[in-house]
C-alpha positions as CSV (number, residue, x, y, z in Angstrom):
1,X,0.0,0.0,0.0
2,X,1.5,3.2,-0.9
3,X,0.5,6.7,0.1
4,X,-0.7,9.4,-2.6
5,X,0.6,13.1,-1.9
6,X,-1.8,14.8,-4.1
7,X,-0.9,18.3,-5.2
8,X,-3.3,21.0,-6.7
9,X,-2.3,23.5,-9.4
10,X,-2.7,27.8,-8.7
11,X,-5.2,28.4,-6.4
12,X,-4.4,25.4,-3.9
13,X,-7.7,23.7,-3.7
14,X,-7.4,20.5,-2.5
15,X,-10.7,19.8,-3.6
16,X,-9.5,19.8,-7.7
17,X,-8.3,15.9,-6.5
18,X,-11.7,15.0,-4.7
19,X,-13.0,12.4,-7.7
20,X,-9.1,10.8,-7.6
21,X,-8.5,10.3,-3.9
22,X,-11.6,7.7,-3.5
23,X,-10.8,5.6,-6.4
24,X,-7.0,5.0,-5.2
25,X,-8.7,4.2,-1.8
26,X,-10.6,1.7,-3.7
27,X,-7.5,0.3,-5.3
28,X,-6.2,-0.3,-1.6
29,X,-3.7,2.8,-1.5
30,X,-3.7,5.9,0.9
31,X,-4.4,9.1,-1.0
32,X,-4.3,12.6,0.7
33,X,-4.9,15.8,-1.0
34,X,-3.2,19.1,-0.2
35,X,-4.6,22.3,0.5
36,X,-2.1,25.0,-0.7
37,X,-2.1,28.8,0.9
38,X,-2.7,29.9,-2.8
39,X,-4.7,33.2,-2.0
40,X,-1.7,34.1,0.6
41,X,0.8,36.9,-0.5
42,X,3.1,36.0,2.0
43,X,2.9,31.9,1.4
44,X,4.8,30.9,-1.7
45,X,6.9,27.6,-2.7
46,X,8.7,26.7,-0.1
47,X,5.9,27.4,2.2
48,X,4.0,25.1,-0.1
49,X,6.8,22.1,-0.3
50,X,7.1,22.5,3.7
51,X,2.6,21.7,3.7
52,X,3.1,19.1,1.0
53,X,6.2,17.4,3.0
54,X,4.1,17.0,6.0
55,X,1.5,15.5,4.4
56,X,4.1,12.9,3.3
57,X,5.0,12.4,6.7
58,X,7.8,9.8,7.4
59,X,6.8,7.0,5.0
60,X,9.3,6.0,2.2
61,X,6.3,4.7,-0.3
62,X,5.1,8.0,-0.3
63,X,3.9,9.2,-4.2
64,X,3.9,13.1,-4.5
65,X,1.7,14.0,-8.1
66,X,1.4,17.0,-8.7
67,X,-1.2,18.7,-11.5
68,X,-0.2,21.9,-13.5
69,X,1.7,24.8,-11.3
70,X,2.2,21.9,-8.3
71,X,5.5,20.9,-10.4
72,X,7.4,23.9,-9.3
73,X,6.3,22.3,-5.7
74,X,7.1,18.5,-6.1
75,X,11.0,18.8,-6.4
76,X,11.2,20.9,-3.6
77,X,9.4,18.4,-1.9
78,X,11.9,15.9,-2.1
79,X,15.0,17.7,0.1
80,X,12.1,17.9,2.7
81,X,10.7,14.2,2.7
82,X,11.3,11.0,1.7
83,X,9.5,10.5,-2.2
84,X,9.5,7.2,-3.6
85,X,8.1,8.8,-6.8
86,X,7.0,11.9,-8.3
87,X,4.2,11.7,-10.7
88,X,3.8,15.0,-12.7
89,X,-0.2,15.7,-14.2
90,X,-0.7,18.3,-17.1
91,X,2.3,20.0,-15.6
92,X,4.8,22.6,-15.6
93,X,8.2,20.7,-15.2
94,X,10.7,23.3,-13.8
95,X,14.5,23.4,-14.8
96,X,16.6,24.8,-10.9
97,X,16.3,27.7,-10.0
98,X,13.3,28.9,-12.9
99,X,10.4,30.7,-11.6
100,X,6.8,29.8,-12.9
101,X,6.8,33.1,-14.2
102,X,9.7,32.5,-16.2
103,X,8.1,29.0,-17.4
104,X,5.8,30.0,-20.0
105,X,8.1,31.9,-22.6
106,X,10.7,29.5,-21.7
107,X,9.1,26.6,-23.2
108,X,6.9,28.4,-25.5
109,X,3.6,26.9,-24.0
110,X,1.0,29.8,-25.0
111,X,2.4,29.4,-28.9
112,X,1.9,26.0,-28.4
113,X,-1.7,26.5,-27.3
114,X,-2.5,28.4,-29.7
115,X,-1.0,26.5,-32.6
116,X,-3.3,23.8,-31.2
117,X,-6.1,25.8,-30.9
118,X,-6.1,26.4,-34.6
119,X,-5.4,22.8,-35.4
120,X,-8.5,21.8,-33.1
121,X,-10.9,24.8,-34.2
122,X,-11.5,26.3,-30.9
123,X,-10.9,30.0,-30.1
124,X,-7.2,30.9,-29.5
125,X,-8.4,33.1,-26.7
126,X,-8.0,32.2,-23.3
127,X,-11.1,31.4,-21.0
128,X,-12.4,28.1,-18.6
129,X,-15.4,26.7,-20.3
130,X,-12.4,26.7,-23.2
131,X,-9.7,25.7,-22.1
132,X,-10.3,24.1,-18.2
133,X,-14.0,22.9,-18.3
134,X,-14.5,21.5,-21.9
135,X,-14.7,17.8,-20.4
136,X,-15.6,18.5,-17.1
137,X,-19.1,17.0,-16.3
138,X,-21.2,19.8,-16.0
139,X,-22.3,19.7,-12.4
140,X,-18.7,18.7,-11.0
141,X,-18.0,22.1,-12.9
142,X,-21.0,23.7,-10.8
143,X,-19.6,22.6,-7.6
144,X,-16.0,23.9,-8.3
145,X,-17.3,27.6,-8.3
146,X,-16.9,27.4,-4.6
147,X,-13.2,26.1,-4.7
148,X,-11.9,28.3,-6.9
149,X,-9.3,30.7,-5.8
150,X,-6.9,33.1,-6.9
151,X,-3.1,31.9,-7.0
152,X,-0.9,34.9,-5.4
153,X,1.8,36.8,-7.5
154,X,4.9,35.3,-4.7
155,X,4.5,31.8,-6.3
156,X,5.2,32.7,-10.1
157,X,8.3,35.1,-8.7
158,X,10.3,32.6,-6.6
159,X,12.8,30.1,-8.1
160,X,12.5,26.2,-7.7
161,X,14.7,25.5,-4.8
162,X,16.5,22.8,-6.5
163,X,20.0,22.0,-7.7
164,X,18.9,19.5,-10.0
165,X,16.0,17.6,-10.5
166,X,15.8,15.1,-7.4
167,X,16.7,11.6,-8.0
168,X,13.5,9.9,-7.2
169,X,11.3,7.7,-9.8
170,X,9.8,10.5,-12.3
171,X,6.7,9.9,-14.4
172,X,4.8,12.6,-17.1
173,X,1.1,12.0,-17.7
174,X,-0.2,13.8,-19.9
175,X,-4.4,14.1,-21.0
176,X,-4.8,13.5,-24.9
177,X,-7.2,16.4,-24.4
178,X,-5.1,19.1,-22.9
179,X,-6.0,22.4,-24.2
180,X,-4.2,24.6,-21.9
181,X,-1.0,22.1,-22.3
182,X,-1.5,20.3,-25.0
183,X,0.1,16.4,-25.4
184,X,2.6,17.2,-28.2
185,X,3.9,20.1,-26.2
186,X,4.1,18.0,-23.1
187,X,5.8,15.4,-24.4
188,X,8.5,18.0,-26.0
189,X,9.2,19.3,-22.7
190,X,9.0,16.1,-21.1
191,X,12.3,15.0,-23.5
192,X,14.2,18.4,-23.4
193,X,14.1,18.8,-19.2
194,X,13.8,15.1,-17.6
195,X,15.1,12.7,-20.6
196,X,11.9,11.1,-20.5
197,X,8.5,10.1,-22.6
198,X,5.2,10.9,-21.5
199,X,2.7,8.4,-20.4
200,X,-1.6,9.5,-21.6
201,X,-4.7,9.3,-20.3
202,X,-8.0,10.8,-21.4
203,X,-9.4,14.2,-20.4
204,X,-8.8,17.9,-20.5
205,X,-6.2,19.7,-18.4
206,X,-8.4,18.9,-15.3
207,X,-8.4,15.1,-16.3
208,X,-8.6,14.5,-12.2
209,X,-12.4,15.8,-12.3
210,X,-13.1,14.4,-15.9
211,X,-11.5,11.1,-15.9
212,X,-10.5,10.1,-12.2
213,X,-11.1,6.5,-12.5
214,X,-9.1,6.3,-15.6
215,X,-6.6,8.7,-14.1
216,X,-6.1,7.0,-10.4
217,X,-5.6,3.5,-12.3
218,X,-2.5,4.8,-14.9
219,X,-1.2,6.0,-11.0
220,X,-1.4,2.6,-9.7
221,X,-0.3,0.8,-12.9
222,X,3.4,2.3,-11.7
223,X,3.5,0.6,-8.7
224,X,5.3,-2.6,-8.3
């Protein structure tokens, strides 16, 4: 039995992971999601990795996955706690010492979006029915009004505390569906910072509250 670290994107709402944390219970696994201080201008990553590494707590099975922004938080993580594996979801893979802010124009995500919005056929303009809720079963979308929060300027200006990436076990997932990060960018970025390929599952870049069954099972499918 392993225990899942479960780490939300900006905004901090554990609740993004609230369809995913019952079906790895079912599957026999711990699973723990992790409010972040998102809205807090004086809480920013290493305040973050220092929540996320308690919720890992002394066991060495522990899985940290992290969805979207929570990659600039899983590394850190690791010099704090002790990480079996990291599983990164939809997100932004950090090179030391890069700030989220940085990120973006480093690996050219918003021309990759909108390349692939003009592939697709859907509006190159940025908005959440677009781009975050496209897949999202309409009344899960309902009841996330009330988790929604904004994500703090401190976060996108501090660096990822790392000297290198850590050496733990590190997977990509990737949704085929991604709009906001789409696959084929994802799996450049993937090669370029870790070495390594991305794995797929179905679902938008919120696959967690489109797809969790399918989501929680390409999780388990590393274990062993």
């Amino acid at each position: 039995m392993s225990r899942y670290v479960l780490i939300p994107g900006a905004g901090g709402a554990a609740w993004y992971w609230h369809r995913v944390v019952p079906e790895l219970r079912a599957r026999g696994h711990e699973a723990v999601a992790v409010d972040l201080p998102g809205a807090d201008a004086s809480a920013g990553l290493p305040e973050y990795a220092d929540k996320v590494a308690a919720a890992v707590g002394d066991r060495e099975e522990a899985v940290v996955v992290a969805q979207s922004m929570g990659g600039f938080t899983a590394p850190m993580v690791c010099a704090r706690a002790p990480v079996a594996r990291l599983v990164l979801v939809n997100a932004m893979i950090p090179l030391p010492g890069e700030t989220a802010g940085e990120w973006w124009e480093a690996t050219g995500s918003q021309e990759a979006r909108i390349a692939a919005a003009e592939a697709g056929g859907y509006g190159t303009e940025f908005d959440l029915d677009t781009y975050f809720l496209h897949d999202v079963p309409a009344e899960v979308a309902a009841e996330g009004a009330a988790h929604e929060g904004p994500e703090a300027e401190i976060a996108f200006g501090q660096p990822c505390a790392i000297e290198r990436w850590p050496d733990v076990e590190t997977r990509v997932v990737a949704a085929a569906g991604d709009r906001f990060f789409p696959a084929a960018f994802q799996r450049r970025v993937a090669r370029e910072r870790l070495g390594i390929d991305t794995d797929e599952v179905p679902g938008g870049h919120l696959a967690a509250l489109s797809h969790p069954a399918e989501l929680a099972e390409r999780l388990v499918g590393y274990e062993g």
